[in-house]
C-alpha positions as CSV (number, residue, x, y, z in Angstrom):
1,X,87.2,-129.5,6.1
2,X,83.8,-129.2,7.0
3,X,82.5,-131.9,9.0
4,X,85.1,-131.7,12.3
5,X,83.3,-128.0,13.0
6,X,79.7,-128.9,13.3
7,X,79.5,-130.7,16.4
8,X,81.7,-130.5,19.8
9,X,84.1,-133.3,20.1
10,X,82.7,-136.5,21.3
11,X,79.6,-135.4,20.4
12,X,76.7,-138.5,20.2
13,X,76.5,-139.7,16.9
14,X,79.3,-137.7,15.3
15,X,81.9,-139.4,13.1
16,X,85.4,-138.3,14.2
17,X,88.0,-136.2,12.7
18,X,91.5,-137.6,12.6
19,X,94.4,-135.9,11.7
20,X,97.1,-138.2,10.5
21,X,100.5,-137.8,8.9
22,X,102.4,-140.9,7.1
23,X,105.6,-139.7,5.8
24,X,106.8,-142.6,3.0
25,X,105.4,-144.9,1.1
26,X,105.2,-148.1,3.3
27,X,104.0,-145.3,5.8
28,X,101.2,-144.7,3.4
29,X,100.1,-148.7,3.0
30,X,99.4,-148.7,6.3
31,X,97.6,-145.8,7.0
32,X,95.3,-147.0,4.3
33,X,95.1,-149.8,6.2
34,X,94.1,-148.5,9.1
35,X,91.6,-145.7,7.4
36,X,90.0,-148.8,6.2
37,X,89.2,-150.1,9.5
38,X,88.2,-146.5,10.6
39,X,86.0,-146.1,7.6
40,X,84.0,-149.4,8.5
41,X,83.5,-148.6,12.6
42,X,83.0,-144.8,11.4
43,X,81.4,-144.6,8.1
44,X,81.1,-140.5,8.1
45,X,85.0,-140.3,9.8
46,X,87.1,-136.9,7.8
47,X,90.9,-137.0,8.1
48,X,93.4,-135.2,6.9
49,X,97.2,-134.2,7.2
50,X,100.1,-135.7,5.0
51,X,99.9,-138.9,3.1
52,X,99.7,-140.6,-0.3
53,X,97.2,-142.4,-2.9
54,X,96.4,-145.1,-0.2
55,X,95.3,-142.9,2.2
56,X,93.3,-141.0,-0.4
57,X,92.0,-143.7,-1.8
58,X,90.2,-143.5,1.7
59,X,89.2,-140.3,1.8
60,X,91.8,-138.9,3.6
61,X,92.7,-135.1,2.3
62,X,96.5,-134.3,1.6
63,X,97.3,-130.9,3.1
64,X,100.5,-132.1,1.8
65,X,102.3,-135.7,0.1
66,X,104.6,-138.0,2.0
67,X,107.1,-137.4,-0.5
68,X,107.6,-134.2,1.2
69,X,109.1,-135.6,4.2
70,X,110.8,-138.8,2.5
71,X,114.4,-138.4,3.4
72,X,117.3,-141.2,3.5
73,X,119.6,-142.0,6.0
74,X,120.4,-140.8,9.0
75,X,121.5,-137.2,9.1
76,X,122.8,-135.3,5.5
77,X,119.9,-135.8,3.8
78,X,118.1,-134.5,6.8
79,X,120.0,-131.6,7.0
80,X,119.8,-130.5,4.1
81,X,116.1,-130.3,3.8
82,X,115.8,-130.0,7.7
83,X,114.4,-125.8,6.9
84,X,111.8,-127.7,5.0
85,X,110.5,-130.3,6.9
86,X,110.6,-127.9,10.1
87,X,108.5,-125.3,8.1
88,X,106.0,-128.5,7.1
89,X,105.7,-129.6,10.7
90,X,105.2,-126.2,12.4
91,X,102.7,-125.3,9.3
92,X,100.7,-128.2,10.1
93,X,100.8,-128.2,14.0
94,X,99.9,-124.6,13.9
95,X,96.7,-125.9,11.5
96,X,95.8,-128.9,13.9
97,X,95.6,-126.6,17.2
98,X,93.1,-124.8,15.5
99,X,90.8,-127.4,14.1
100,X,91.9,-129.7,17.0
101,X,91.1,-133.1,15.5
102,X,89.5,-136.3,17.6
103,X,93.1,-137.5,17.6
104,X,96.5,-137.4,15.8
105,X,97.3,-140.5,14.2
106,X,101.2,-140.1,13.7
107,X,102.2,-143.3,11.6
108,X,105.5,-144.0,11.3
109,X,108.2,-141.5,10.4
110,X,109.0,-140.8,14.5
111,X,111.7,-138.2,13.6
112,X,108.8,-136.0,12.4
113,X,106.0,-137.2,13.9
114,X,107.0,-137.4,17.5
115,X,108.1,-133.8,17.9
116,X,104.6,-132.8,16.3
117,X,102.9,-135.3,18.3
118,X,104.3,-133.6,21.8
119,X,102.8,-130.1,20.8
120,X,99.7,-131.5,20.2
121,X,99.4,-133.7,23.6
122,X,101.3,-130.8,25.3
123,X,98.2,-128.7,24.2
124,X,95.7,-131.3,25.0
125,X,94.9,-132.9,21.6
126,X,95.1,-136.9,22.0
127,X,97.9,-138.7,20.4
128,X,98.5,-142.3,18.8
129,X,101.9,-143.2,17.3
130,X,101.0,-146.2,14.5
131,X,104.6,-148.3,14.3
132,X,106.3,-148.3,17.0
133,X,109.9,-146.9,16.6
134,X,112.7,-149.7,16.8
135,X,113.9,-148.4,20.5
136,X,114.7,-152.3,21.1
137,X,117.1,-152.5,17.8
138,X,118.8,-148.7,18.2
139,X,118.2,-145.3,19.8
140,X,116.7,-146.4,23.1
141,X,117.0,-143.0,24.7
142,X,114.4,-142.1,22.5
143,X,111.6,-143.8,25.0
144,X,111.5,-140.9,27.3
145,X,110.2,-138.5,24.3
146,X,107.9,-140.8,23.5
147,X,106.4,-141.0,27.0
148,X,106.1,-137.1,26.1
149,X,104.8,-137.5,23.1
150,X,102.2,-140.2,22.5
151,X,98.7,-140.9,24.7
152,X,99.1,-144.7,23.0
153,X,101.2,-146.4,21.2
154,X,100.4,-149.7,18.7
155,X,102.5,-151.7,18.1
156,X,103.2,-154.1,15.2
157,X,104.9,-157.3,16.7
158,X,103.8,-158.7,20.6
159,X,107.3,-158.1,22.3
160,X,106.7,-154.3,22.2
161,X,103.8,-153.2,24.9
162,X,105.8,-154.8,27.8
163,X,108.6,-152.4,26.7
164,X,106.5,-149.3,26.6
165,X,104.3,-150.6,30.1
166,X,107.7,-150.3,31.7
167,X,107.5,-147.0,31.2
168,X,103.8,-145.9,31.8
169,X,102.9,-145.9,28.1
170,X,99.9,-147.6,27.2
171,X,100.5,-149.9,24.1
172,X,98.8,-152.3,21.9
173,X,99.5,-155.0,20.3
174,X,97.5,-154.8,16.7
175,X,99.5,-157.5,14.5
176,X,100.6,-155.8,10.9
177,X,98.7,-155.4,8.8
178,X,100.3,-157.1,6.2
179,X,99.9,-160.4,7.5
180,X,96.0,-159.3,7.2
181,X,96.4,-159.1,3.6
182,X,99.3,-161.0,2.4
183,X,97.6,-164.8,1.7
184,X,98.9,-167.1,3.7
185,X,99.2,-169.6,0.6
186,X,101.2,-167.8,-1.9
187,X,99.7,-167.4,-5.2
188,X,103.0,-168.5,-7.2
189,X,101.4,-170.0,-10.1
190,X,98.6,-166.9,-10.5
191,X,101.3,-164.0,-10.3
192,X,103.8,-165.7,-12.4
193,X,100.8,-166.2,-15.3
194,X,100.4,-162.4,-14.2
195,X,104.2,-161.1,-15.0
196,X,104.0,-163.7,-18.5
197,X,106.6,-165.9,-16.6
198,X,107.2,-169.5,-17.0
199,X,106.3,-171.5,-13.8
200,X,109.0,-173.9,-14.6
201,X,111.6,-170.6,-15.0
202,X,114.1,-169.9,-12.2
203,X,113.0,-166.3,-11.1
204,X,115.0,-164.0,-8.8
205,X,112.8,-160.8,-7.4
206,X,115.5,-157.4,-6.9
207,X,114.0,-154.6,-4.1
208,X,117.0,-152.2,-4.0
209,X,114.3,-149.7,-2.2
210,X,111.2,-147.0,-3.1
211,X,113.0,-143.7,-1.9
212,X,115.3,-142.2,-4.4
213,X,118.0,-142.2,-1.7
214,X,117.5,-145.8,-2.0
215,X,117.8,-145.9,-5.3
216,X,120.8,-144.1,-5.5
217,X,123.0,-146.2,-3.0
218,X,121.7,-149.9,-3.5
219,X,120.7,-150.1,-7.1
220,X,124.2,-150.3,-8.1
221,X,124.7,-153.1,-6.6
222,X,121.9,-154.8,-7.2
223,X,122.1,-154.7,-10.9
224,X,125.6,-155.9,-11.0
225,X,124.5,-158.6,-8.7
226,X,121.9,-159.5,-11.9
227,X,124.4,-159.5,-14.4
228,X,126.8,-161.5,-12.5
229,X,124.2,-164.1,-11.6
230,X,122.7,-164.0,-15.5
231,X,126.3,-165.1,-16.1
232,X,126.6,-168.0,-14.1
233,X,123.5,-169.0,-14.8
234,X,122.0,-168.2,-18.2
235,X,118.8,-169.6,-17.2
236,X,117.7,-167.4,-14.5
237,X,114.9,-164.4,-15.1
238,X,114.7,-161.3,-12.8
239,X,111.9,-158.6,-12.3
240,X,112.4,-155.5,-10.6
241,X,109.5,-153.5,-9.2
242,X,109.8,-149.9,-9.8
243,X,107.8,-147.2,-7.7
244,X,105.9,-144.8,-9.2
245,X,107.7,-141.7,-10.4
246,X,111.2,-143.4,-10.0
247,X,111.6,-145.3,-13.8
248,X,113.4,-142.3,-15.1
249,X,116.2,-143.0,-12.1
250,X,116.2,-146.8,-12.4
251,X,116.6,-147.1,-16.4
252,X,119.6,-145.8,-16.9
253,X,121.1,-147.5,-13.8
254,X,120.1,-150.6,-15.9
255,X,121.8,-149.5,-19.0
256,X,125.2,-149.0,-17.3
257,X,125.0,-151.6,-14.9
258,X,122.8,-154.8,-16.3
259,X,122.0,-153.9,-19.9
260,X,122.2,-157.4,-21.3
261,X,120.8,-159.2,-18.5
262,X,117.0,-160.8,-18.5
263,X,115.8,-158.7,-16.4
264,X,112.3,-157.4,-16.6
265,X,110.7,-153.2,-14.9
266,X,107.9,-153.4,-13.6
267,X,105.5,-150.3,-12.6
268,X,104.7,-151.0,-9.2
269,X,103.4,-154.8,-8.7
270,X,106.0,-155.7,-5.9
271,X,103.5,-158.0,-4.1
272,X,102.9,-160.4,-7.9
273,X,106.8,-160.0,-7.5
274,X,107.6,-161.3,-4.2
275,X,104.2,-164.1,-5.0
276,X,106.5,-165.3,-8.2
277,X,109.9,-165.5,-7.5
278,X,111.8,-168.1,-6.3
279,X,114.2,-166.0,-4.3
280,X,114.3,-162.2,-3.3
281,X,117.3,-159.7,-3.3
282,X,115.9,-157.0,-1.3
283,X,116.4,-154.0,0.6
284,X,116.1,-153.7,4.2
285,X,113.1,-151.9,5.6
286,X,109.5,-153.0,5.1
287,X,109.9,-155.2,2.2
288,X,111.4,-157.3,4.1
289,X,108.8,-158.4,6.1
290,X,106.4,-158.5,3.0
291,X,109.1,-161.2,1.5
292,X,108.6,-162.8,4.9
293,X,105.0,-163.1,4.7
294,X,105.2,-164.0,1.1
295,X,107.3,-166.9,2.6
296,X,110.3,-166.1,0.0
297,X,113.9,-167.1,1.0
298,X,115.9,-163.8,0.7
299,X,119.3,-162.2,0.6
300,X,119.1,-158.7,2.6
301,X,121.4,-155.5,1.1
302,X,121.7,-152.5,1.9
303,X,124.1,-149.1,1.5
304,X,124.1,-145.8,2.6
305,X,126.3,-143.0,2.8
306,X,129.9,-143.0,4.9
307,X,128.3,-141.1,7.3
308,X,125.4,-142.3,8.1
309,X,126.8,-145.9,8.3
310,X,129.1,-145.0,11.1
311,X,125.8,-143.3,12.6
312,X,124.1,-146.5,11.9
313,X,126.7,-148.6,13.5
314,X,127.3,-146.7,16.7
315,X,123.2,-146.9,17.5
316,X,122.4,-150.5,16.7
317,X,121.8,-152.4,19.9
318,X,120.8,-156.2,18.0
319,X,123.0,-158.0,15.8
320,X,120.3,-157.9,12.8
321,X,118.7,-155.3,10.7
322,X,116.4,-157.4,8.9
323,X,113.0,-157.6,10.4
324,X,112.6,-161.4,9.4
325,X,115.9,-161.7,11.8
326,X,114.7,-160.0,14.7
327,X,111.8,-161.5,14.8
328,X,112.8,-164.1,14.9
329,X,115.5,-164.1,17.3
330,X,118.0,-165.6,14.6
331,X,119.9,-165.4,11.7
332,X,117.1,-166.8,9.3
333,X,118.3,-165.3,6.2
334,X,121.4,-163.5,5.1
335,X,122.2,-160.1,5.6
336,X,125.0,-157.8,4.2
337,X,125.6,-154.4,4.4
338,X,127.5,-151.4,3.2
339,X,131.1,-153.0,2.0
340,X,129.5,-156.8,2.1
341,X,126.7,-155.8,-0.2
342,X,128.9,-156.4,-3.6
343,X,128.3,-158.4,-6.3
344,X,130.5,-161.5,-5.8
345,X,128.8,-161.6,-2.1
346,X,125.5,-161.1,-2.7
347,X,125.3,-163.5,-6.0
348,X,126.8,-166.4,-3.7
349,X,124.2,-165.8,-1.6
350,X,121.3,-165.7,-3.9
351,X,122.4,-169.1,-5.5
352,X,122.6,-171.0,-2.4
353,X,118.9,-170.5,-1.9
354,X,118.3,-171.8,-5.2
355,X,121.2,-174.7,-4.8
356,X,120.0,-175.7,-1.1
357,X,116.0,-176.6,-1.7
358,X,115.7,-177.9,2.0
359,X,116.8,-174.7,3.4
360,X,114.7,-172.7,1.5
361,X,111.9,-175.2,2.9
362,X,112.5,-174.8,6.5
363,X,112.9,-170.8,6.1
364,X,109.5,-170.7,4.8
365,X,108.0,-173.1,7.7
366,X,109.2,-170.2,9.6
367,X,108.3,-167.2,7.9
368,X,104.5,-169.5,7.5
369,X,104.5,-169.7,12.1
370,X,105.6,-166.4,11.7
371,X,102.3,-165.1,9.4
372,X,99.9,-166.9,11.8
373,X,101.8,-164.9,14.9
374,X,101.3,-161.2,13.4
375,X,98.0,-162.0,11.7
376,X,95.3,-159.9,14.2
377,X,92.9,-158.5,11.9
378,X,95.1,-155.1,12.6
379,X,92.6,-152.9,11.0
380,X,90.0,-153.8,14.1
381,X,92.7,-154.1,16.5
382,X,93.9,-150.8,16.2
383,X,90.4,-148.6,15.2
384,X,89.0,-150.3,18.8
385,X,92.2,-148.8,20.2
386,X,91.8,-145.5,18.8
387,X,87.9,-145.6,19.6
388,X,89.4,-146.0,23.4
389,X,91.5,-142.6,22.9
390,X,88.9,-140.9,21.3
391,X,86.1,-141.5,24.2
392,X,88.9,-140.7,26.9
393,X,89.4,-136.8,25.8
């Protein structure tokens, strides 16, 4: 890169340089998020590091693609791509302490991007985490590496900066960024025209996940969920978003599991998805909150390996995993996990959303408060904070 080299840092006039590393594919949606708000304070800004097509779409320059680092659960799939990732990481820490960008932008992915984010503010390099990692839900010990790791931290929903001043961490609240570009009145009737489906049609939205490890332990599930509920009820339709580069592990997961049932791929699209349906089955994570915003009633799933669910289970602090749910403070919508995500379970739970019209009502009154509290203009929010780090170097 060119531009970072021509001027000392903080120079008058000088776009900055900001290194940045997203490390999955919601990681990636917001980074491009937030290189949009960049972009429009800083017109001339570079960056660099790891990302995906959202970033780039931005500018941004891939040293190396987020599906480099994607990993699921807790710890075999991390061990056994741990030389990897290490190798990555040290690569490009030992490449940021020479060009010694403006600041690090670490978004997301803490189990990578902390560690690197402690070289670089050990060596003097200014640090932002982007997502603050859920030390209220599970791993709170992790707050003291944090407090070595990160200059500032921003911070998606407005319980989390009195958590981090505890600690003498300076944290923002930015709102998500999703509640910036989700509408706040849902197109139904314009993405169902969109997906060719009848507005008058029942229509059930399945998320098993966008990493392959996701793919491999929810799918499953999902699908015989679909063929189940296409059984009791003829009339409903389904649509399944697919991620890019994952059809060839999702269509024969169909054919085994859900060949007979209406149930319609799509490339991408998850947003016309969640718009359209009715009711979402859906992985936890992210999408999640995009269902939320979207205000769709929804039946959380989710499986991992053995291992990693004892992991899982030993660490959690709340009594929810879904983001809807702990933001809430309550148990808004479903959620089953592991041994409760089968069929029979998760098909009872999808048709009392569609039986119980009232509840599905007042769950989207909620998930509608809820929009307005996380909707901040993030983008500004969090490029006036970073402007803040960058003149304090």
């Amino acid at each position: 890169m060119g531009g970072p080299f021509d001027f000392a840092p903080g120079a008058e006039g000088r776009a900055p340089y900001v290194a940045m590393v997203a490390g999955e594919t919601s990681g990636d949606l917001l980074a491009g998020l937030l290189l949009g708000g960049l972009h429009q304070r800083w017109p001339g800004l570079t960056s660099a590091g790891i990302g995906g097509p959202r970033m780039a779409a931005h500018g941004f320059e891939p040293w190396w693609t987020y599906e480099r680092l994607a990993v699921h659960g807790f710890n075999m799939e991390v061990l056994r791509r741990f030389r990897e990732i290490w190798n990555i990481r040290k690569a490009l820490g030992d490449r940021l302490l020479t060009e010694r960008p403006d600041v690090f932008v670490g978004v997301d992915a803490p189990d990578f991007n902390l560690g690197l984010e402690a070289r670089l503010k050990a060596a003097g390099i200014k640090t932002v985490h982007f997502v603050s990692p859920s030390i209220w839900a599970w791993r709170g010990g992790r707050i003291n590496k944090i407090h070595r790791s990160v200059d500032h931290m921003l911070c998606l929903f407005p319980f989390e900066p009195a958590l981090y001043h505890a600690k003498g961490i300076a944290a923002t609240f930015v709102g998500h960024p999703l509640a910036d570009t989700i509408p706040i009145e849902v197109p139904r009737v314009a993405s169902r025209q969109s997906l060719g489906m009848d507005d008058q049609v029942p229509l059930v939205a399945v998320l098993p996940g966008s990493r392959r490890g996701e793919v491999q332990h929810n799918t499953p599930a999902f699908l015989q969920t679909v063929a189940l509920l296409s059984r009791q009820r003829p009339d409903l339709r389904f649509v399944l978003p697919v991620v890019p580069g994952l059809r060839e592990m999702v269509e024969p997961l169909v054919r085994e599991h859900a060949p007979d049932a209406p149930l319609t791929l799509l490339d991408g699209r998850s947003h016309e998805a969640l718009a359209a349906c009715d009711v979402t089955l859906i992985a936890s994570g992210t999408a999640t909150l995009e269902a939320a915003l979207f205000k769709r009633p929804m039946v959380i799933a989710y499986k991992i390996s053995g291992l990693s669910w004892q992991i899982m289970k030993r660490m959690a602090y709340l009594p929810w995993v879904g983001l809807p749910n702990i933001l809430l403070s309550d148990s808004v919508v479903p959620e089953r996990l592991q041994h409760d995500a089968n069929p029979a379970q998760l098909a009872a739970d999808v048709l009392a959303w569609l039986d119980q019209p009232a509840r599905a009502t007042s769950v989207q009154q909620r998930f509608l408060e809820l929009h307005h509290q996380l909707k901040q203009d993030t983008a500004r929010a969090a490029s006036d904070a970073i402007a803040q780090v960058i003149e304090t170097r």
